[in-house]
N, CA, C and O atoms as CSV, one atom per row, in Angstrom:
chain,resi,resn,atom,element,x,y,z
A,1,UNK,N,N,-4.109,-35.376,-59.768
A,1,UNK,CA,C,-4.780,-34.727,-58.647
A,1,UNK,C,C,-6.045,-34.074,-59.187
A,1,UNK,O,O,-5.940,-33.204,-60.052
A,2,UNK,N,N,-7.239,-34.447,-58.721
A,2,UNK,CA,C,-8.384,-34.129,-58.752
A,2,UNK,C,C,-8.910,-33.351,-57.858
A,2,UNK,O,O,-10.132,-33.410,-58.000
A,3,UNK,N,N,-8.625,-32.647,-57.002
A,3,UNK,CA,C,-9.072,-31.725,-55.489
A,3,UNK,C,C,-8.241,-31.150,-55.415
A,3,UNK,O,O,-7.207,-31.427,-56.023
A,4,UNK,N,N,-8.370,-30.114,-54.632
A,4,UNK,CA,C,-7.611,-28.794,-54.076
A,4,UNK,C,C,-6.853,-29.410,-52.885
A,4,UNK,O,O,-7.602,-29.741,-51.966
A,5,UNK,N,N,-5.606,-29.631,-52.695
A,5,UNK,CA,C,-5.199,-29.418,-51.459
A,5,UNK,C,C,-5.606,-28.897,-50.573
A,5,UNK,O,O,-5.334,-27.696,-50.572
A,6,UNK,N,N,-6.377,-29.360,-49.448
A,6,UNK,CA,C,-7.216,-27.952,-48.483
A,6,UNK,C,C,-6.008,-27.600,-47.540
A,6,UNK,O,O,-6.091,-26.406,-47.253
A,7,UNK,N,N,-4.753,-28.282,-46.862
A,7,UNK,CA,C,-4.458,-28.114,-45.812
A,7,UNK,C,C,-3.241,-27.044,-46.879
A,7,UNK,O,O,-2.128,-27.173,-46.370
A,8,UNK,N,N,-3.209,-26.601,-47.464
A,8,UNK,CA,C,-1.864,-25.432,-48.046
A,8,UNK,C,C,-2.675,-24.648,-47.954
A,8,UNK,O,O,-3.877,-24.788,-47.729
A,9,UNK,N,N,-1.961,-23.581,-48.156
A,9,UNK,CA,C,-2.095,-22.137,-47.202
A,9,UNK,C,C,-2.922,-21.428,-48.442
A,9,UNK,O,O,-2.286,-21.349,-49.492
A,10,UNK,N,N,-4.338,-20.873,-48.445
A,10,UNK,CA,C,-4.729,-20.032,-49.321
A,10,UNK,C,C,-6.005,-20.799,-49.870
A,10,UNK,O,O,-6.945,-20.220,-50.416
A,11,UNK,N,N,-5.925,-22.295,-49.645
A,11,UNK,CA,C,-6.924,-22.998,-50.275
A,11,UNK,C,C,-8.333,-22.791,-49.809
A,11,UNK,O,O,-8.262,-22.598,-48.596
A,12,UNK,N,N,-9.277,-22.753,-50.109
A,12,UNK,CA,C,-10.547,-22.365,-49.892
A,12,UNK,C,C,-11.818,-23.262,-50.901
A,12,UNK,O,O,-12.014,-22.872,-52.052
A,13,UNK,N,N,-12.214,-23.856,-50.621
A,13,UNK,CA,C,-12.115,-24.558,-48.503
A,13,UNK,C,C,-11.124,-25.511,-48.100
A,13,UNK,O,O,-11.119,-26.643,-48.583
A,14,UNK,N,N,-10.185,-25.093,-47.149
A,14,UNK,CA,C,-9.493,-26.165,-46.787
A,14,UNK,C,C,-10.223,-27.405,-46.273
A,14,UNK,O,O,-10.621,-27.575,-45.121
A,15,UNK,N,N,-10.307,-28.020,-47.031
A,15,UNK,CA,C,-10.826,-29.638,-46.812
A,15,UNK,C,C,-9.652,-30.390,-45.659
A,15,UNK,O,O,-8.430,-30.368,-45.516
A,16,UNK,N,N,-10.347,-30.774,-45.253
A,16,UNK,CA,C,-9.533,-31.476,-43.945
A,16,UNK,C,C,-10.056,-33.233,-44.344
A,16,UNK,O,O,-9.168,-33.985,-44.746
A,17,UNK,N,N,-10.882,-33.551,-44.265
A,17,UNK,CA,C,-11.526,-35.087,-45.215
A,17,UNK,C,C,-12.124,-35.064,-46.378
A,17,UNK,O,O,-13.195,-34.484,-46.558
A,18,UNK,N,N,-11.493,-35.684,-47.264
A,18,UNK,CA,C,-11.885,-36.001,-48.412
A,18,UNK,C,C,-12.996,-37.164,-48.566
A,18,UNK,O,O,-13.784,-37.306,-49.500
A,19,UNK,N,N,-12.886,-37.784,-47.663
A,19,UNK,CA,C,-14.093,-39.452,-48.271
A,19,UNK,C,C,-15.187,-38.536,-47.864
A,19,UNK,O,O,-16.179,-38.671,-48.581
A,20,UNK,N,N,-15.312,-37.597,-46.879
A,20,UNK,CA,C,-16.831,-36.982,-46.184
A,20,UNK,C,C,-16.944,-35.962,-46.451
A,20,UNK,O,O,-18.075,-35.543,-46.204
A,21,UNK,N,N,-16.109,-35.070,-46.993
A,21,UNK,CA,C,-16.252,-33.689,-47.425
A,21,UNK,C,C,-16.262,-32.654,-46.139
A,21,UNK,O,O,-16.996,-31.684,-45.953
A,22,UNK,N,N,-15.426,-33.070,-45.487
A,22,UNK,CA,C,-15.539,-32.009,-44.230
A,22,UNK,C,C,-14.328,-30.581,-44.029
A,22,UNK,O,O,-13.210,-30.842,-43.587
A,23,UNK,N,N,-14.615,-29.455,-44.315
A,23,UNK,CA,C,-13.523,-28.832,-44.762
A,23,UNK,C,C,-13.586,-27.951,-42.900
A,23,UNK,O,O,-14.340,-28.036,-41.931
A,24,UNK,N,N,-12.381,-27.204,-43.223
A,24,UNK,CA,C,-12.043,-26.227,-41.945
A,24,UNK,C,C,-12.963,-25.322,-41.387
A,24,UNK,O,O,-13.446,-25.174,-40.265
A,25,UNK,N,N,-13.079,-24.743,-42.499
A,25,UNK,CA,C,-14.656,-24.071,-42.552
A,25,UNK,C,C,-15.864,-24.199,-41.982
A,25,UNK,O,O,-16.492,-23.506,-41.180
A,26,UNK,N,N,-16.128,-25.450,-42.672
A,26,UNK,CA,C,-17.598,-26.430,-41.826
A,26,UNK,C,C,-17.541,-26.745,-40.492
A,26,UNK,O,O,-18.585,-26.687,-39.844
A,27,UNK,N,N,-16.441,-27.092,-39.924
A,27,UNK,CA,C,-15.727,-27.216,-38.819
A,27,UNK,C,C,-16.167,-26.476,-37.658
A,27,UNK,O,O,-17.057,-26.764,-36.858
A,28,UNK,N,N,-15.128,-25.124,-37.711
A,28,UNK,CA,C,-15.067,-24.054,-37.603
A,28,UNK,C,C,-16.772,-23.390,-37.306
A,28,UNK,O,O,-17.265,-23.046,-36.232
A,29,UNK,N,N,-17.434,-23.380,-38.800
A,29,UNK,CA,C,-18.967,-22.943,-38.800
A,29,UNK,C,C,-20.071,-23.929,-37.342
A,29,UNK,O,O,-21.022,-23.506,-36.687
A,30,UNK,N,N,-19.515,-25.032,-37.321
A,30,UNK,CA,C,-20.519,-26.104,-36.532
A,30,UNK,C,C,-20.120,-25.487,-35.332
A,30,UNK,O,O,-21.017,-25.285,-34.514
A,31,UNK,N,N,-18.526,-25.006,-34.929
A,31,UNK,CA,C,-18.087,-24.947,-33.399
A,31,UNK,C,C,-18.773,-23.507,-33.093
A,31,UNK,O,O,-19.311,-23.321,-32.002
A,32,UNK,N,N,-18.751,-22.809,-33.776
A,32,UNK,CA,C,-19.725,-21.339,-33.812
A,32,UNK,C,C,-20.323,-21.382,-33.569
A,32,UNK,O,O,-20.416,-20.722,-32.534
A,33,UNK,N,N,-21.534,-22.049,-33.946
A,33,UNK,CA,C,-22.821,-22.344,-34.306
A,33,UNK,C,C,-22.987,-22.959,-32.400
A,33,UNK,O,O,-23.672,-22.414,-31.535
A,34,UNK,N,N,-22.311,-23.929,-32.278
A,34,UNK,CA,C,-22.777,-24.683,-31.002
A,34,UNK,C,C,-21.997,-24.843,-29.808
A,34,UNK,O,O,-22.387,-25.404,-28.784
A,35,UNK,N,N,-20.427,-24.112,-30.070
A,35,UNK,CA,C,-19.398,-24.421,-28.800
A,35,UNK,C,C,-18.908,-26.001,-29.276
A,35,UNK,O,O,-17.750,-26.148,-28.886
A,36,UNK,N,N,-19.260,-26.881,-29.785
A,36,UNK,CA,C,-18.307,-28.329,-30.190
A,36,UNK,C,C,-18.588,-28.451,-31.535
A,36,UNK,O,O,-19.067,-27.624,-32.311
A,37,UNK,N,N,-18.202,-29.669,-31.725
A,37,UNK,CA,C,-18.491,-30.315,-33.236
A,37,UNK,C,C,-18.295,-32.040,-33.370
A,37,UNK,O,O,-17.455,-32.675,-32.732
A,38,UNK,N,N,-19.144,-32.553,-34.220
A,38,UNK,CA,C,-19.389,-33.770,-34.196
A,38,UNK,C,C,-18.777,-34.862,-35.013
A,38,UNK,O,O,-18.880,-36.087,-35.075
A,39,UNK,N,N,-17.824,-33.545,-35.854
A,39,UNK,CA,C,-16.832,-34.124,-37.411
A,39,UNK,C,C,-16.657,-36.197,-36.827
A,39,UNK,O,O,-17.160,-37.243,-37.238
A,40,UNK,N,N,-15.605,-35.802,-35.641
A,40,UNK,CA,C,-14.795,-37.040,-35.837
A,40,UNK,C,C,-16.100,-38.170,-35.393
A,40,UNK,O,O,-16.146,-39.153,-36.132
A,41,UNK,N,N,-16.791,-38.141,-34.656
A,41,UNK,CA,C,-18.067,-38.909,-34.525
A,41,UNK,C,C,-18.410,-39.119,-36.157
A,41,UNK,O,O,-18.020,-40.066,-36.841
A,42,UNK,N,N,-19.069,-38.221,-36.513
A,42,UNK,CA,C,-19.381,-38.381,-38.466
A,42,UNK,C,C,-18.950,-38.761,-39.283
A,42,UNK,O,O,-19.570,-39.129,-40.280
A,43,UNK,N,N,-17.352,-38.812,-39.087
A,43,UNK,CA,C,-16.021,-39.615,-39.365
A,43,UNK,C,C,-16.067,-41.378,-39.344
A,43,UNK,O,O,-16.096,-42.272,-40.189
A,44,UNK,N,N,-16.059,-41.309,-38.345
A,44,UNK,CA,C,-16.374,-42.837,-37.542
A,44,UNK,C,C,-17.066,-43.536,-37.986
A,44,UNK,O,O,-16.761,-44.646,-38.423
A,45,UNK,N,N,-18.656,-42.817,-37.969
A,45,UNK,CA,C,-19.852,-43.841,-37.988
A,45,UNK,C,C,-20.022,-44.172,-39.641
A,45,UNK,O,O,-20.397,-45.248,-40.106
A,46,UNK,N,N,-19.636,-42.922,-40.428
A,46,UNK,CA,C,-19.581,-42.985,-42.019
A,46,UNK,C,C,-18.594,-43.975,-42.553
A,46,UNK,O,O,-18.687,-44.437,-43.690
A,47,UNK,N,N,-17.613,-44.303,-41.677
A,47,UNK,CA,C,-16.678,-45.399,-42.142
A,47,UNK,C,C,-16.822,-46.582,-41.866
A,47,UNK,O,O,-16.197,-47.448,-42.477
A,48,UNK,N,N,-17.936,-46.949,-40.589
A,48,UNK,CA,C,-18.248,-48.226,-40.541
A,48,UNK,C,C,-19.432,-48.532,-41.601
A,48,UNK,O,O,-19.480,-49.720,-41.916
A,49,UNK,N,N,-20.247,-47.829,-42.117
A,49,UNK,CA,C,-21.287,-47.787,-42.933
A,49,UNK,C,C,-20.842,-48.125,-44.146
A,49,UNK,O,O,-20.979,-49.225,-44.681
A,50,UNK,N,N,-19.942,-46.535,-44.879
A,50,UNK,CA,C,-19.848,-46.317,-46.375
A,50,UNK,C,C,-18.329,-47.277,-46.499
A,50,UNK,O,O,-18.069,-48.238,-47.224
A,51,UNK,N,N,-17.747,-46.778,-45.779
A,51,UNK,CA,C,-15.927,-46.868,-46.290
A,51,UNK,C,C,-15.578,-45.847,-46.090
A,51,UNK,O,O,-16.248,-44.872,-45.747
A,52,UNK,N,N,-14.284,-45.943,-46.312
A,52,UNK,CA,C,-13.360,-44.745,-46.397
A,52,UNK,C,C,-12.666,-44.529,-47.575
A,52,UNK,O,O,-12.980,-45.652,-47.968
A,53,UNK,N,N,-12.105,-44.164,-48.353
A,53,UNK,CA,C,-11.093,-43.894,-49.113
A,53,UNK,C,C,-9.728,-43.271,-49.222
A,53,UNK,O,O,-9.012,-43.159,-50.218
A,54,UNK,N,N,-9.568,-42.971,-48.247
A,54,UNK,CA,C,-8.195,-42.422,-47.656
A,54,UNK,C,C,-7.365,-42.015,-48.803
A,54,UNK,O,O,-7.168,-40.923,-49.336
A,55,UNK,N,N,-6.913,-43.269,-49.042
A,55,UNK,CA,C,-5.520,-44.003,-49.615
A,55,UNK,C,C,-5.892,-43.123,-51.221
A,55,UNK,O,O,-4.910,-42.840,-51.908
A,56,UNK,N,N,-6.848,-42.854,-51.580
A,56,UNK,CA,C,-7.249,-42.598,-52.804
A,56,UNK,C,C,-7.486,-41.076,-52.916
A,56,UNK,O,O,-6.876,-40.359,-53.709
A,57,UNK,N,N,-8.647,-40.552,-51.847
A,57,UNK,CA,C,-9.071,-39.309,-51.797
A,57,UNK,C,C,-8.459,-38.343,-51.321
A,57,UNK,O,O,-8.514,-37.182,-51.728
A,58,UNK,N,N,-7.541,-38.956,-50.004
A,58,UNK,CA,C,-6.977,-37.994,-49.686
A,58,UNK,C,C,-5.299,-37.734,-50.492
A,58,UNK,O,O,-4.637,-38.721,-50.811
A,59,UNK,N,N,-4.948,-36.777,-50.660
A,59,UNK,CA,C,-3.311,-36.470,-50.981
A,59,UNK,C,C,-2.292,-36.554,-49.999
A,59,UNK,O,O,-1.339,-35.816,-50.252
A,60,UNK,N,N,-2.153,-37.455,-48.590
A,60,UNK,CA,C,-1.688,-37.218,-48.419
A,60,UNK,C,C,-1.489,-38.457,-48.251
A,60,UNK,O,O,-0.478,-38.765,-47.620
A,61,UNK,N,N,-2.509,-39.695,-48.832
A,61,UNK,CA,C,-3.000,-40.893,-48.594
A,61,UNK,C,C,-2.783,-41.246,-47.167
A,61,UNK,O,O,-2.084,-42.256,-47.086
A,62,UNK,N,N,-3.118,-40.794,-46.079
A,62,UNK,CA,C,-3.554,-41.407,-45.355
A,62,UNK,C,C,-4.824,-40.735,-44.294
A,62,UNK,O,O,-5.266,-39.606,-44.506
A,63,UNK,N,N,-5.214,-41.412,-43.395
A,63,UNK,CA,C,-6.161,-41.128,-42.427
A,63,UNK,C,C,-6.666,-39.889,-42.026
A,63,UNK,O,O,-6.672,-39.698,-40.810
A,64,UNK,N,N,-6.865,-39.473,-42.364
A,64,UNK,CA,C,-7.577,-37.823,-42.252
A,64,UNK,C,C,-7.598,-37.169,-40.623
A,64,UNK,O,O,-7.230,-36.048,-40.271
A,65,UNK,N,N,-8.239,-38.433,-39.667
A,65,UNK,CA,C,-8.594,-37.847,-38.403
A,65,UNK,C,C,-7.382,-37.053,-37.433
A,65,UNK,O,O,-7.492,-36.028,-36.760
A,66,UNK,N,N,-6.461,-37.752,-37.597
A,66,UNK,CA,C,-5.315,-36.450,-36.890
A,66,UNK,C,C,-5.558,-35.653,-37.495
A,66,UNK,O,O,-5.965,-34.897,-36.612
A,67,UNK,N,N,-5.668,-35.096,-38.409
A,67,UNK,CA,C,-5.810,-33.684,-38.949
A,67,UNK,C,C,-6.600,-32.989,-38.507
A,67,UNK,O,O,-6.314,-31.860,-38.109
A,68,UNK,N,N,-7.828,-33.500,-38.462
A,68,UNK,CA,C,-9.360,-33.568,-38.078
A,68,UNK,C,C,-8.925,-32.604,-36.804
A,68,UNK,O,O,-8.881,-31.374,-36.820
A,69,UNK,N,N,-8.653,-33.374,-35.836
A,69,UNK,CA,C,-8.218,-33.176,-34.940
A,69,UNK,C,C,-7.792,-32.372,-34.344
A,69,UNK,O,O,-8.439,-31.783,-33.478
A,70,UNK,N,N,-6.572,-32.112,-34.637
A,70,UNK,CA,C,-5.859,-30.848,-34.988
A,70,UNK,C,C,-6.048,-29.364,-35.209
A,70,UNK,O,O,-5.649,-28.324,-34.686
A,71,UNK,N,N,-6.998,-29.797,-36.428
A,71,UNK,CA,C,-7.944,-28.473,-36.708
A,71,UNK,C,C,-9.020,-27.949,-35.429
A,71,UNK,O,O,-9.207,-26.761,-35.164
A,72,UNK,N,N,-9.714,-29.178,-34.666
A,72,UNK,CA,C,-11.246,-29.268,-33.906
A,72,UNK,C,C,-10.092,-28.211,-33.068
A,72,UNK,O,O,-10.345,-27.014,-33.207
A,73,UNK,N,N,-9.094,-28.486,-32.381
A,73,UNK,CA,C,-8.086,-27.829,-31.720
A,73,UNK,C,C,-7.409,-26.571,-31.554
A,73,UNK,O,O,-7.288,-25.803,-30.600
A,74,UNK,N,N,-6.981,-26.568,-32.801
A,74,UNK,CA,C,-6.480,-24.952,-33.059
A,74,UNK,C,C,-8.025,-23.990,-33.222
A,74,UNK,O,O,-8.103,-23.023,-32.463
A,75,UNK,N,N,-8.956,-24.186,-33.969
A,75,UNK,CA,C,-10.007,-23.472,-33.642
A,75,UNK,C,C,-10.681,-23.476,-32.193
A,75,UNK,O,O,-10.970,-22.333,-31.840
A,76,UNK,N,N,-10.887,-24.101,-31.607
A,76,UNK,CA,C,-10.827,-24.536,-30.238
A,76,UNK,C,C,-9.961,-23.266,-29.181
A,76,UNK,O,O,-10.472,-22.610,-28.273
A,77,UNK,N,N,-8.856,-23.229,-29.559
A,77,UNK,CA,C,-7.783,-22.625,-29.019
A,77,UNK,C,C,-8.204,-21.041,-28.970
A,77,UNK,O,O,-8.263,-20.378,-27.935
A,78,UNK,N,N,-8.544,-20.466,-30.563
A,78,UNK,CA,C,-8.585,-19.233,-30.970
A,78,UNK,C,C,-9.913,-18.716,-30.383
A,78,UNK,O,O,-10.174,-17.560,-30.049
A,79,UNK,N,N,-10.779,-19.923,-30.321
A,79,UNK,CA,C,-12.138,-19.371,-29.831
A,79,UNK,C,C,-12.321,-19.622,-28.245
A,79,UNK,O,O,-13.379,-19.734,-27.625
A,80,UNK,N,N,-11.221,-19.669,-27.846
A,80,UNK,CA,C,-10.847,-19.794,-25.915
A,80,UNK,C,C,-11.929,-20.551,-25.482
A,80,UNK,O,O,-12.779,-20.199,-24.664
A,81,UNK,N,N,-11.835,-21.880,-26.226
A,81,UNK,CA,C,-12.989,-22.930,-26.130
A,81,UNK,C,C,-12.313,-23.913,-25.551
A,81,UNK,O,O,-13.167,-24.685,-25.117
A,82,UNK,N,N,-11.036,-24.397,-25.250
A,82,UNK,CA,C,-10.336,-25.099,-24.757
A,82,UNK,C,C,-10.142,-25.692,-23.244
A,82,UNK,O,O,-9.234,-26.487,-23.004
């Protein structure tokens, strides 16, 4: 293991994608910043372009975007953006 686990409790920055570098934080900072966020779009279009690496980068080897997701959500929730 080469990276921090982002999604365990304490990690900083919880990284939520590994192939794009998109952590909770950044997330979080973009939905602040503007009321949405563009992660899973950036997600998308970077994987038809670059690749992905999932299987490799991430620890949990697989697909990042439920997580993604998840997260856009629960921050979503807290910031009565829902």
């Amino acid at each position: 293991m080469n990276v921090i686990v982002g999604l365990k409790n304490g990690a900083s920055p919880q990284t939520v994608c590994y192939c794009f570098n998109w952590s909770k934080e950044k997330i979080a900072h973009e939905i602040n910043r503007t009321g949405n966020t563009n992660v899973i779009e950036d997600i998308k279009e970077k994987m038809k372009s670059q690749g992905c690496s999932c299987e490799i980068s991430n620890p949990s080897g697989k697909c990042c975007l439920k997580d993604v997701s998840e997260v856009i959500k629960n921050i979503k929730a807290q910031l009565n953006l829902t």
